[in-house]
N, CA, C and O atoms as a GROMACS GRO file, in nm:
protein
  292
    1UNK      N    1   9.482  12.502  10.258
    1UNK     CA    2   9.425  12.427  10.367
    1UNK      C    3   9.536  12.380  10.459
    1UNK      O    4   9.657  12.388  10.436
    2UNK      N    5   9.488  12.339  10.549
    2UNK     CA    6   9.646  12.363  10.692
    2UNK      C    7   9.560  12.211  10.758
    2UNK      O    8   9.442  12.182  10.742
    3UNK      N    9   9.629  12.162  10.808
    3UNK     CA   10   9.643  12.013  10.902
    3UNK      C   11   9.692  11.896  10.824
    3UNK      O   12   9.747  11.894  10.713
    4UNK      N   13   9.668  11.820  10.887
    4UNK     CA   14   9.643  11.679  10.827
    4UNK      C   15   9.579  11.623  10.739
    4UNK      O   16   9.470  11.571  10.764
    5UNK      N   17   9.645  11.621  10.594
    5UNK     CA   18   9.477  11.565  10.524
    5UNK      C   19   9.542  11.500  10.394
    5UNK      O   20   9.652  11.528  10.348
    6UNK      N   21   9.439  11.393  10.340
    6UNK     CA   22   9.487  11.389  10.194
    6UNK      C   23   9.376  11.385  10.066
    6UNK      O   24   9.263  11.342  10.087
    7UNK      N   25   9.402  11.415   9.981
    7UNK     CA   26   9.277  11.456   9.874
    7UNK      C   27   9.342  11.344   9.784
    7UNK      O   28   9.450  11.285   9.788
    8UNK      N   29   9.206  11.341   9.683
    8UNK     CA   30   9.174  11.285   9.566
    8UNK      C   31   9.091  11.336   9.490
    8UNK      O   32   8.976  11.376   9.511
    9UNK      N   33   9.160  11.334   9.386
    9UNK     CA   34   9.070  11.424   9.301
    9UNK      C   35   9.070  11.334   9.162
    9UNK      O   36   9.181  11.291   9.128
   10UNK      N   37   8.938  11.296   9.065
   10UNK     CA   38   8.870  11.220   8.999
   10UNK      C   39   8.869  11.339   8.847
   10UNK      O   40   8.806  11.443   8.826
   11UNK      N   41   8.945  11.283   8.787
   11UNK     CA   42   8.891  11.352   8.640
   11UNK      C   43   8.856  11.229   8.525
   11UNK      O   44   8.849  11.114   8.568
   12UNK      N   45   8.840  11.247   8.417
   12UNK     CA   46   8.798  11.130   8.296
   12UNK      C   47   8.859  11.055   8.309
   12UNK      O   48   8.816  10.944   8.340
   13UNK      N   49   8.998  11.081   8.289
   13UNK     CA   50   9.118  10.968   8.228
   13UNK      C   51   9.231  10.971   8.369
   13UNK      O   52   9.344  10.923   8.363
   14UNK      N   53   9.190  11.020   8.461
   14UNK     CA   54   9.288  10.985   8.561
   14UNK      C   55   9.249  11.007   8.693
   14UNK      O   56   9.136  11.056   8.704
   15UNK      N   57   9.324  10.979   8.820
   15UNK     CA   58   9.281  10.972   8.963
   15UNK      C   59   9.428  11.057   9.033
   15UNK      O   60   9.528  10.986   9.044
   16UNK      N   61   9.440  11.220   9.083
   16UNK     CA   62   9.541  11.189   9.126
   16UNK      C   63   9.502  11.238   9.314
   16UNK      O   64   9.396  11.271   9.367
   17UNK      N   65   9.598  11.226   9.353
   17UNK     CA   66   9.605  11.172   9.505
   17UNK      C   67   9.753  11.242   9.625
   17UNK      O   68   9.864  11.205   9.665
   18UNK      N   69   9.681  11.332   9.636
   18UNK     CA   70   9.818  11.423   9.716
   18UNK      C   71   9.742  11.424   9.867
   18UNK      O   72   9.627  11.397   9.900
   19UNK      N   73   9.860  11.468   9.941
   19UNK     CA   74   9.888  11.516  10.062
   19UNK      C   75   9.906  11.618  10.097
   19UNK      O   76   9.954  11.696  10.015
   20UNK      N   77   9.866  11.681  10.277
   20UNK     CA   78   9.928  11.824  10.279
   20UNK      C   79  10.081  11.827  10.281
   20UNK      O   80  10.166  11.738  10.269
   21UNK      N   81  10.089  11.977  10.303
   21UNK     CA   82  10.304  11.949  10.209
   21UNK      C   83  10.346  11.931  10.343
   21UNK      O   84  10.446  11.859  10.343
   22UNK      N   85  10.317  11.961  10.440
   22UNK     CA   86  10.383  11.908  10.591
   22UNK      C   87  10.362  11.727  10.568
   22UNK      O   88  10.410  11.694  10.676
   23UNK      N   89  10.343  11.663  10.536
   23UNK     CA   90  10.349  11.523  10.569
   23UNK      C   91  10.326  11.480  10.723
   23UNK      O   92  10.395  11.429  10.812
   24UNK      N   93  10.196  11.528  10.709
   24UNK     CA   94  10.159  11.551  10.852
   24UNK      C   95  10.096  11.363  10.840
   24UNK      O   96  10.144  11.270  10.906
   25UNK      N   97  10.022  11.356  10.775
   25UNK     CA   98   9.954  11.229  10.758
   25UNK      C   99  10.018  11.136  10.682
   25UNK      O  100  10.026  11.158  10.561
   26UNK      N  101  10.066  11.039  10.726
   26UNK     CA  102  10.139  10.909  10.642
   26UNK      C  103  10.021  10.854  10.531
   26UNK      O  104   9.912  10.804  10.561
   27UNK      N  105  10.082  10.879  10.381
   27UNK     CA  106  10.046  10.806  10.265
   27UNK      C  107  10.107  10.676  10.256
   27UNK      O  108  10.229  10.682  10.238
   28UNK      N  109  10.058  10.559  10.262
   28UNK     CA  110  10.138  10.458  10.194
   28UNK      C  111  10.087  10.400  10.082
   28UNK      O  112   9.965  10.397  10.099
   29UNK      N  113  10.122  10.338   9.948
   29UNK     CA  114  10.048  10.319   9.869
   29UNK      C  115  10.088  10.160   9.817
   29UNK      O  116  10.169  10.105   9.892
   30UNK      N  117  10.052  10.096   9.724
   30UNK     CA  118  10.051   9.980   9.665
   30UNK      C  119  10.018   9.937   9.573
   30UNK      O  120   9.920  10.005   9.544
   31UNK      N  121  10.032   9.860   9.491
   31UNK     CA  122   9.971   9.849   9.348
   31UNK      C  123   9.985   9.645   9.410
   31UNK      O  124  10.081   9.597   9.469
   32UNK      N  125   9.865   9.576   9.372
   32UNK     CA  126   9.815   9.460   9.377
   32UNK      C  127   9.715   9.401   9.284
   32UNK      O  128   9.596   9.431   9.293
   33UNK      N  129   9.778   9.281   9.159
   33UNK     CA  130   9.667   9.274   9.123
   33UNK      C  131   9.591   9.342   9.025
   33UNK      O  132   9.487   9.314   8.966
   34UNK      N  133   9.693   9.472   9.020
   34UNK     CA  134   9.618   9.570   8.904
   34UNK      C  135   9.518   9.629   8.965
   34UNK      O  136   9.414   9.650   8.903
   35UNK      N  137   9.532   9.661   9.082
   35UNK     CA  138   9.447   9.754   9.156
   35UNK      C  139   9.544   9.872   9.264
   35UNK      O  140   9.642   9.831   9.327
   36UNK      N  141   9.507   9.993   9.269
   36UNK     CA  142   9.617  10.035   9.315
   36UNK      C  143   9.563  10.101   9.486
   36UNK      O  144   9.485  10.195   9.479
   37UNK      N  145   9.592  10.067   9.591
   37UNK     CA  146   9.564  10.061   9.699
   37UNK      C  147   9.655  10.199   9.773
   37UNK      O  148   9.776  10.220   9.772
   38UNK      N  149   9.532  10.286   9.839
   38UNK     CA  150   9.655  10.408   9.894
   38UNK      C  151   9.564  10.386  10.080
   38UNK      O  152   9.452  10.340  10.106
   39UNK      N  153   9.665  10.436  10.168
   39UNK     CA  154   9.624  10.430  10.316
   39UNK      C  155   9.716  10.492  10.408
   39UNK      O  156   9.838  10.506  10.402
   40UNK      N  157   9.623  10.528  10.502
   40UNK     CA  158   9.712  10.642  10.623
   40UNK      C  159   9.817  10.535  10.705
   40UNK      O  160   9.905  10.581  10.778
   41UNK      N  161   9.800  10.392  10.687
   41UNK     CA  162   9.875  10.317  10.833
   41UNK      C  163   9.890  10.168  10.731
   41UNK      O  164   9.801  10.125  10.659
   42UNK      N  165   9.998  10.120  10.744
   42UNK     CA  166  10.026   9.977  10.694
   42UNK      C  167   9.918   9.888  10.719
   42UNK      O  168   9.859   9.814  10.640
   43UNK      N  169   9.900   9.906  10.856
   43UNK     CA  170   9.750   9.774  10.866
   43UNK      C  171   9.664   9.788  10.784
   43UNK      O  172   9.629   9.689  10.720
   44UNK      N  173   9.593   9.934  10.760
   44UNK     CA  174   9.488   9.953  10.706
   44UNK      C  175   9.492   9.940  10.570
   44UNK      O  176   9.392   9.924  10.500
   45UNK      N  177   9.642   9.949  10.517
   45UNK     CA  178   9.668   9.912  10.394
   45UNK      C  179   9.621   9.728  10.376
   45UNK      O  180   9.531   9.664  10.322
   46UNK      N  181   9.706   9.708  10.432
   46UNK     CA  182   9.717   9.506  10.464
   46UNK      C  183   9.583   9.480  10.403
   46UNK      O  184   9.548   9.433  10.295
   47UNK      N  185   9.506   9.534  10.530
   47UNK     CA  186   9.352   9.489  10.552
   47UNK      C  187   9.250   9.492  10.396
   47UNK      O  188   9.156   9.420  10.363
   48UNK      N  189   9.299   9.578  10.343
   48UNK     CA  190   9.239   9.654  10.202
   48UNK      C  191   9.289   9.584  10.099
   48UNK      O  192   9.232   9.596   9.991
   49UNK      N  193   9.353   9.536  10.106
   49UNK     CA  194   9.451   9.457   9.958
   49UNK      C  195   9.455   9.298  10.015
   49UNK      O  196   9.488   9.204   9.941
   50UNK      N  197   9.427   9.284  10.122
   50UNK     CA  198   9.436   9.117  10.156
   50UNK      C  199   9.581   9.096  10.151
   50UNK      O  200   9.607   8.981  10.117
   51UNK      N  201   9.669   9.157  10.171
   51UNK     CA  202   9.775   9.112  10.138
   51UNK      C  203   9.864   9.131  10.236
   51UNK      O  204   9.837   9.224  10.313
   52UNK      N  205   9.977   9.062  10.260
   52UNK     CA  206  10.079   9.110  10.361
   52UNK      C  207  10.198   9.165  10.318
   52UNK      O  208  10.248   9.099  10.227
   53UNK      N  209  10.278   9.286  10.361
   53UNK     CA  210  10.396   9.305  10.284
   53UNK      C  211  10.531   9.186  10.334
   53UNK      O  212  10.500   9.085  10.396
   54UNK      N  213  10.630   9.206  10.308
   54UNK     CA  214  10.784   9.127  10.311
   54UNK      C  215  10.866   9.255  10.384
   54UNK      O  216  10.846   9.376  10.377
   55UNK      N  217  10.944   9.195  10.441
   55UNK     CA  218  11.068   9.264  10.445
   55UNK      C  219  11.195   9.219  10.359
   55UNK      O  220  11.245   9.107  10.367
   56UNK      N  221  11.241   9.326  10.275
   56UNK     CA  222  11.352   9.350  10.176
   56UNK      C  223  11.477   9.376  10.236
   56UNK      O  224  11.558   9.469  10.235
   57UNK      N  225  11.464   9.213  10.315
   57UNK     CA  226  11.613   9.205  10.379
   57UNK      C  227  11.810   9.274  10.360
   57UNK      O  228  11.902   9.296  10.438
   58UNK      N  229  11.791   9.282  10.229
   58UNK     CA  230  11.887   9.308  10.124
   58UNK      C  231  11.877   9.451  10.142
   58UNK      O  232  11.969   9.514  10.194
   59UNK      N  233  11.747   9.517  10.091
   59UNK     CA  234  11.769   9.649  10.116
   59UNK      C  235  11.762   9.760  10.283
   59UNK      O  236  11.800   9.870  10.322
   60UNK      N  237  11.707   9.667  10.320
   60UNK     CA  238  11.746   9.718  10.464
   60UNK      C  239  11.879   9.678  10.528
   60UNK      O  240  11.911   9.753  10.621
   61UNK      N  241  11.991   9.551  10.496
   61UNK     CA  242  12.107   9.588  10.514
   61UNK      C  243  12.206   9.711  10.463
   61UNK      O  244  12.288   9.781  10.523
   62UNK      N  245  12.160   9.707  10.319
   62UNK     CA  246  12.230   9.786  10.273
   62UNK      C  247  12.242   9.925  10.337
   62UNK      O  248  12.347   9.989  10.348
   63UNK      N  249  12.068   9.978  10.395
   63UNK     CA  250  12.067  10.090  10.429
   63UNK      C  251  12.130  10.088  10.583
   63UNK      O  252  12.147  10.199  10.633
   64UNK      N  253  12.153  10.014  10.635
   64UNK     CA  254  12.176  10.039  10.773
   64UNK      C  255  12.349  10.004  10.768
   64UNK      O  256  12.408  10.030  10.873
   65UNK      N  257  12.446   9.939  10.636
   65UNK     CA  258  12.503   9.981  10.581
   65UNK      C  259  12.599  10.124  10.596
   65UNK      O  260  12.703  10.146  10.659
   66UNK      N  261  12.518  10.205  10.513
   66UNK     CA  262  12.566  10.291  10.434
   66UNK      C  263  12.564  10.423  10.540
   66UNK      O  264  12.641  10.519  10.550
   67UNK      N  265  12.408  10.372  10.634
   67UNK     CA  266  12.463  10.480  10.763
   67UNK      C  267  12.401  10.632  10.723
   67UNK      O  268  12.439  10.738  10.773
   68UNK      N  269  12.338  10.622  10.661
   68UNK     CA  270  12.256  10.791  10.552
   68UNK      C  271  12.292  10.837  10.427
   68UNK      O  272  12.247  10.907  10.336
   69UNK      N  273  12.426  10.747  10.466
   69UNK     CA  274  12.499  10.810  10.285
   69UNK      C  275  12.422  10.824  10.183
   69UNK      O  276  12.364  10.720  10.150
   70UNK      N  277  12.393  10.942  10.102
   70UNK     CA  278  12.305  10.961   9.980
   70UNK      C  279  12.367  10.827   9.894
   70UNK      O  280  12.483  10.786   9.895
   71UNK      N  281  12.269  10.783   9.832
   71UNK     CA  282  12.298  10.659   9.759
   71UNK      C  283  12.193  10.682   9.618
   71UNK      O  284  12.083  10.736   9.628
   72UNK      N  285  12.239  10.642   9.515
   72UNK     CA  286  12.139  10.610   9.400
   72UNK      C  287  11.990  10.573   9.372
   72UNK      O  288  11.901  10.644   9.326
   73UNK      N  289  11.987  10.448   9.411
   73UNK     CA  290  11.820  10.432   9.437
   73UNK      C  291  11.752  10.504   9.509
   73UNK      O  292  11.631  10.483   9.521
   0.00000   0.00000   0.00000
């Protein structure tokens, strides 16, 4: 299948959840609560989980930092 898209697919014991391989469509995902929240756009994530994210001050210095350098994490 060719465009933009993302599937889910439902079996007994599990849920899994891919994308097309172009990353044409932004996945973002979340776990809240013990519920695990997936969405095409941050808002729509927000909106779905009640929740707001943070910015990870620390790790966004680091990365702007390091400048692309392959790094560990």
């Amino acid at each position: 299948y060719w465009g933009g898209y993302s599937l889910c697919l439902e079996s007994e014991d599990r849920v899994e959840i891919m994308r097309d391989p172009s990353g044409m469509l932004p996945c973002y995902y979340r776990s809240w609560d013990d519920i695990f929240y997936v969405a095409s756009d941050v808002p729509l994530l927000c909106e779905a989980s009640g929740q707001q994210p943070t910015i990870d001050w620390q790790g966004l210095g680091g990365t702007l930092y390091i400048n692309g350098l392959p790094q560990r994490t």
